[in-house]
C-alpha positions as CSV (number, residue, x, y, z in Angstrom):
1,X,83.6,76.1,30.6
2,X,86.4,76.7,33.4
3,X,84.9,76.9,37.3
4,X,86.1,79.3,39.1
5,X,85.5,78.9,42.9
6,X,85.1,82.4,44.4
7,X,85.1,80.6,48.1
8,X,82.7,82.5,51.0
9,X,81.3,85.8,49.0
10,X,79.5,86.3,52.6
11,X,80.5,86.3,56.4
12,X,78.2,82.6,57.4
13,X,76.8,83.2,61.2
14,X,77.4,79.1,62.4
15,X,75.5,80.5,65.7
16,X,76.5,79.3,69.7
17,X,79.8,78.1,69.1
18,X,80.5,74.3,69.6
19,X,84.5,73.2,70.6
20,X,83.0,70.1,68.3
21,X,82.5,72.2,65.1
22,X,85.3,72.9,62.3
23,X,85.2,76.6,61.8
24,X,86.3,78.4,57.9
25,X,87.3,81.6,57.7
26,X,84.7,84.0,58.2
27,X,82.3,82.1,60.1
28,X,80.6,83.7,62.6
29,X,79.6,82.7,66.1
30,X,78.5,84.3,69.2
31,X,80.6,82.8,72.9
32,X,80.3,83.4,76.3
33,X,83.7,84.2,77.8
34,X,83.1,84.1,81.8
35,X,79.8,86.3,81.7
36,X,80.5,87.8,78.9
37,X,78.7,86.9,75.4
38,X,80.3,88.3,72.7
39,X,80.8,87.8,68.5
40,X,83.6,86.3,66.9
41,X,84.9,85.8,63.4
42,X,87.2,83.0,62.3
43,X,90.5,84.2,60.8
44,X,91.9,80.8,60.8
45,X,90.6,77.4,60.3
46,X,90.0,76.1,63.7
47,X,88.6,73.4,65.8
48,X,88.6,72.8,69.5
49,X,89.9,76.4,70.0
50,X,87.6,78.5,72.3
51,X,87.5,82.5,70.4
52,X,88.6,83.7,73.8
53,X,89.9,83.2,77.2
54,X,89.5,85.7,80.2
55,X,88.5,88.6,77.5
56,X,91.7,87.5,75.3
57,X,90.9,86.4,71.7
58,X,92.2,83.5,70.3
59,X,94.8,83.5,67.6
60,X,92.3,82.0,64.8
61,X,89.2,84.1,66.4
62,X,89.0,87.8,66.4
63,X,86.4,90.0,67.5
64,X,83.4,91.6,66.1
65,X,81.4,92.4,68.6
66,X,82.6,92.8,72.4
67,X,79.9,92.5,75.0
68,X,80.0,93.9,78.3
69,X,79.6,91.6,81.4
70,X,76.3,91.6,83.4
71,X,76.0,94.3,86.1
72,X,76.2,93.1,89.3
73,X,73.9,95.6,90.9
74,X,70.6,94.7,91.8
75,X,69.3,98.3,93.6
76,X,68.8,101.5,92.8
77,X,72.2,103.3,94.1
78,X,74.1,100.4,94.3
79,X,77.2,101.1,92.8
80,X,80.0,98.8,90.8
81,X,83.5,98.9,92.5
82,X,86.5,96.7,91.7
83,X,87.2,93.1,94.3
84,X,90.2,91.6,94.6
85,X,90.2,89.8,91.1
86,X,86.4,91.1,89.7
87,X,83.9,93.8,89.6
88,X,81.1,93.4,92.3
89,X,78.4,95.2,93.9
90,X,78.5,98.0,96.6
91,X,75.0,98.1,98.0
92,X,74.0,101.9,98.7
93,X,74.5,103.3,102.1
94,X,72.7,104.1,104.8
95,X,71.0,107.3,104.9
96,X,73.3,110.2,106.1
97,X,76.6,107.5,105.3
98,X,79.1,108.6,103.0
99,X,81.6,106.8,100.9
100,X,85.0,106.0,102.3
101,X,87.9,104.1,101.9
102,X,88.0,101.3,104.5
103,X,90.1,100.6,107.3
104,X,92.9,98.5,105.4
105,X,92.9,101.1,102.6
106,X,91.6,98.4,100.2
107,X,88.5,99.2,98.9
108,X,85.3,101.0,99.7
109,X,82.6,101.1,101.8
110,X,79.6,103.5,103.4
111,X,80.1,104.9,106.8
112,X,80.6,108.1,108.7
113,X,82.7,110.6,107.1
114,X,84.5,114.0,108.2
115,X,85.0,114.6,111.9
116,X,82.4,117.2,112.7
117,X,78.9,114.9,113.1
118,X,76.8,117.6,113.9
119,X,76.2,121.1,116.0
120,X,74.1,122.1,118.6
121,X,73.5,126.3,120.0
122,X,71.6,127.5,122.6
123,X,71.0,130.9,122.3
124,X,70.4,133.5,124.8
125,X,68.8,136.9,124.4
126,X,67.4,137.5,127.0
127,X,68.9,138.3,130.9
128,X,69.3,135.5,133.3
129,X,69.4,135.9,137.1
130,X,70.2,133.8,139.8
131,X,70.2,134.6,143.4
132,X,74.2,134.8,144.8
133,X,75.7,131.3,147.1
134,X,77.6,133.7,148.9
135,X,80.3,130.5,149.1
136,X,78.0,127.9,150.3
137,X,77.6,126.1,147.2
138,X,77.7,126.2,143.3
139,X,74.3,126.3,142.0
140,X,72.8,125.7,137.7
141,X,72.8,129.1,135.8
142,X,69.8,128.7,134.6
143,X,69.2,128.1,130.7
144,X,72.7,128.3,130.3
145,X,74.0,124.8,128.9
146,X,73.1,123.1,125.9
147,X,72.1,119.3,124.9
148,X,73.4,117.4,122.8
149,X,72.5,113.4,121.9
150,X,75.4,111.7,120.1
151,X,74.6,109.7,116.9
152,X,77.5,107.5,117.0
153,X,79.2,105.4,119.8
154,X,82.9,107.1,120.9
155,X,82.4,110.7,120.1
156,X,83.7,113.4,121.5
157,X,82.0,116.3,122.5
158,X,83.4,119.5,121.9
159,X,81.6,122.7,124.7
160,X,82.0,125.9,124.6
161,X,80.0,128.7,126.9
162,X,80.2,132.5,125.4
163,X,78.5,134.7,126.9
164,X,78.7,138.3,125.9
165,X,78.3,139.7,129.8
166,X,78.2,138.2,132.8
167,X,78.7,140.5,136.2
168,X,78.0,140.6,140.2
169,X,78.1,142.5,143.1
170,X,81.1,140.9,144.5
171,X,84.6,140.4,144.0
172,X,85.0,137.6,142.3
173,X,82.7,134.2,140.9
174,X,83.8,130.5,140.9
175,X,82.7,128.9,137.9
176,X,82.4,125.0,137.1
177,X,80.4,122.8,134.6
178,X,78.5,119.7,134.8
179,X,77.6,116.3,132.9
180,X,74.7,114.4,132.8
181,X,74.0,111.6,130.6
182,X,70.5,110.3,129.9
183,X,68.7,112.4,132.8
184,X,71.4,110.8,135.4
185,X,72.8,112.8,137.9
186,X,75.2,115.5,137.0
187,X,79.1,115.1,137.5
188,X,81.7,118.1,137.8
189,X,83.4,117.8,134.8
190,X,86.9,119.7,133.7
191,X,87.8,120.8,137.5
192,X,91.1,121.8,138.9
193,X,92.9,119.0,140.6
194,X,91.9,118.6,144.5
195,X,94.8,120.9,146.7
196,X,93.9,121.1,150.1
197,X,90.6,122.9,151.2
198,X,90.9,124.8,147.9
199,X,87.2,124.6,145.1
200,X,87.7,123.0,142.7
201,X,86.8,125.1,139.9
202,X,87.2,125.4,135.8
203,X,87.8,129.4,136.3
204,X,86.9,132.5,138.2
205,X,85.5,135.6,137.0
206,X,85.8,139.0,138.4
207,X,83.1,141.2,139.7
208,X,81.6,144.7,140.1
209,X,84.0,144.7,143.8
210,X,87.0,144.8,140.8
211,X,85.8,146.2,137.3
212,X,82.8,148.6,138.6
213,X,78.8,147.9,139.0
214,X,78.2,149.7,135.9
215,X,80.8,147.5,133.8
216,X,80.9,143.9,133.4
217,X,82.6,141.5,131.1
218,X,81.8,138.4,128.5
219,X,83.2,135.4,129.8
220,X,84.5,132.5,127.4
221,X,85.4,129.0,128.0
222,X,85.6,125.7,126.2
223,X,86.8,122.1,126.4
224,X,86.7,118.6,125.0
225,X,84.8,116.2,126.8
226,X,85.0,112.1,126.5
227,X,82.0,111.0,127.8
228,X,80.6,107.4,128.6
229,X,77.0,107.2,127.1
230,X,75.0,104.8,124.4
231,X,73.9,106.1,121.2
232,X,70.7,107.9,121.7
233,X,71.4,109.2,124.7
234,X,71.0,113.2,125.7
235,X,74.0,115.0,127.2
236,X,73.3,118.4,129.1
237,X,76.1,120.7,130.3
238,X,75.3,123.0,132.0
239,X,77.2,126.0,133.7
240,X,77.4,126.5,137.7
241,X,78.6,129.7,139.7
242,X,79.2,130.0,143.2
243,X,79.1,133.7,144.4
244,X,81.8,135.0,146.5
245,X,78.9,137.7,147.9
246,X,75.6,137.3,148.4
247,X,74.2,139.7,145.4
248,X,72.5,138.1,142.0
249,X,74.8,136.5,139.2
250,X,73.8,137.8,135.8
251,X,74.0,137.1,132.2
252,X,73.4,139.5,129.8
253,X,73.4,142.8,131.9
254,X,75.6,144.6,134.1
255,X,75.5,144.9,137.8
256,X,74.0,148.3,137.6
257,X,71.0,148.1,135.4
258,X,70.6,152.1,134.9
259,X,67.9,152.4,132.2
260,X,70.1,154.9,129.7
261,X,72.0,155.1,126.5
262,X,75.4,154.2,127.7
263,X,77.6,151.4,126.0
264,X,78.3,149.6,129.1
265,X,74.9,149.1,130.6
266,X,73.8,147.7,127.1
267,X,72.0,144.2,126.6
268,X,74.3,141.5,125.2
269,X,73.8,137.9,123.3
270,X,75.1,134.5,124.1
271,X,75.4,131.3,122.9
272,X,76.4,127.9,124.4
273,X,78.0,125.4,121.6
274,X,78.3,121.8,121.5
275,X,79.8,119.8,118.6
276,X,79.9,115.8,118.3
277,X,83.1,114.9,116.7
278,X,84.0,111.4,115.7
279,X,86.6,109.5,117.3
């Protein structure tokens, strides 16, 4: 009776390959490629031939089942990004940090993102009243400024003062603003340049000798400050006036305070801003 050989009527799994081991055709074996295992079948005979190299199968091997290399994150939010020649781990951020390109426009990283870090308002409802200088001085409006305590180093600090009315019984108001870092002592800040025996001053504003006692105007102003301070450290700026007249400054009210229904002699609102912007 004739044999017939039929050869393999079954893939054969030959297990871990072994570069020692002569491989048929369809023999099965599992390989780790790097740090990745995967499974192979034999297409041609081989010996000595590794099923794959850098994720590339052989030409005997092909195959079967690709496995996937081991994550290299070991936290919760950590996050897989691409190196220079292999995946790798991105630990999470800090709380508050957000994801960014770095600074050689390479790869990524966790830091401070957008330019606008955070806002600070002091609102005022009420009316504030301070006694005139009648020139011999400028003197804190009081409750108008605002603090504001950086969170990181460089910043700059974006001020702005509106208030809705501001009036007095004289001509016309000097107005300046002040600094102070950490409860230090407070420096004139965003001043005309020194001419002479003139003030130095940030602006004027006109008063109920101009625009009438029963009138009065809002009063806007804003700059950019640079300051020198350490993260964690409280900024106040506050507003100053010096009175060309002896009569009060006020904020929120007219000169002439006439209990009635008239527009002009009504209560206003204002609001002093700071924003931290990053450098």
């Amino acid at each position: 009776m004739a044999t017939i050989d039929l050869g393999k009527i079954k893939q054969v799994f030959r297990g871990t390959y072994n570069n020692a081991t002569a491989y048929a055709v369809d023999d099965l074996v599992a390989f780790t490629d790097g740090s990745v295992t995967s499974t192979y079948i034999c297409t041609t005979a081989s010996t000595g031939n590794n099923p794959s190299s850098g994720g590339t199968a052989h030409a005997n091997w092909a195959y079967v089942a690709k496995g996937q290399a081991t994550s290299p994150t070991t936290t919760q939010g950590d996050i897989i990004v691409r190196g220079a020649s292999a995946d790798g781990r991105l630990a999470i951020g800090a709380a508050g940090k957000a994801l960014k390109v770095n600074a050689s426009a390479n790869g990524l990283e966790y830091g401070t993102a957008g330019r606008i870090l955070q806002l600070v308002v002091n609102e005022k409802s009420d009316v504030v009243s301070i006694s005139g200088t009648n020139q011999g001085g400028f003197a804190n409006v009081t409750g108008i400024n605002v603090t504001i305590t950086p969170t990181v180093a460089s910043s700059k600090i974006h001020v702005q003062f509106c208030l809705g009315k501001v009036s007095h019984s004289s001509n016309s108001t000097a107005v300046r603003f002040t600094r102070s870092v950490a409860g230090g002592s407070a420096s004139e800040i965003k001043r005309g340049a020194a001419d002479g025996n003139r003030k130095r001053v940030s602006s004027n504003i006109m008063g109920d000798g101009v625009i009438n006692a029963a009138h009065a105007m809002a009063f806007n102003y804003q700059f950019v400050d640079t300051p020198t301070y350490s993260v964690g450290q409280a900024i106040v700026y506050q507003m100053q006036v010096d009175t060309e007249g002896s009569g009060n400054f006020y904020v929120n009210r007219s000169g002439d305070d006439s209990n009635d229904t008239y527009v002009y002699r009504g209560r206003a609102f204002s609001t002093i801003t700071s924003m931290e912007v990053s450098a």
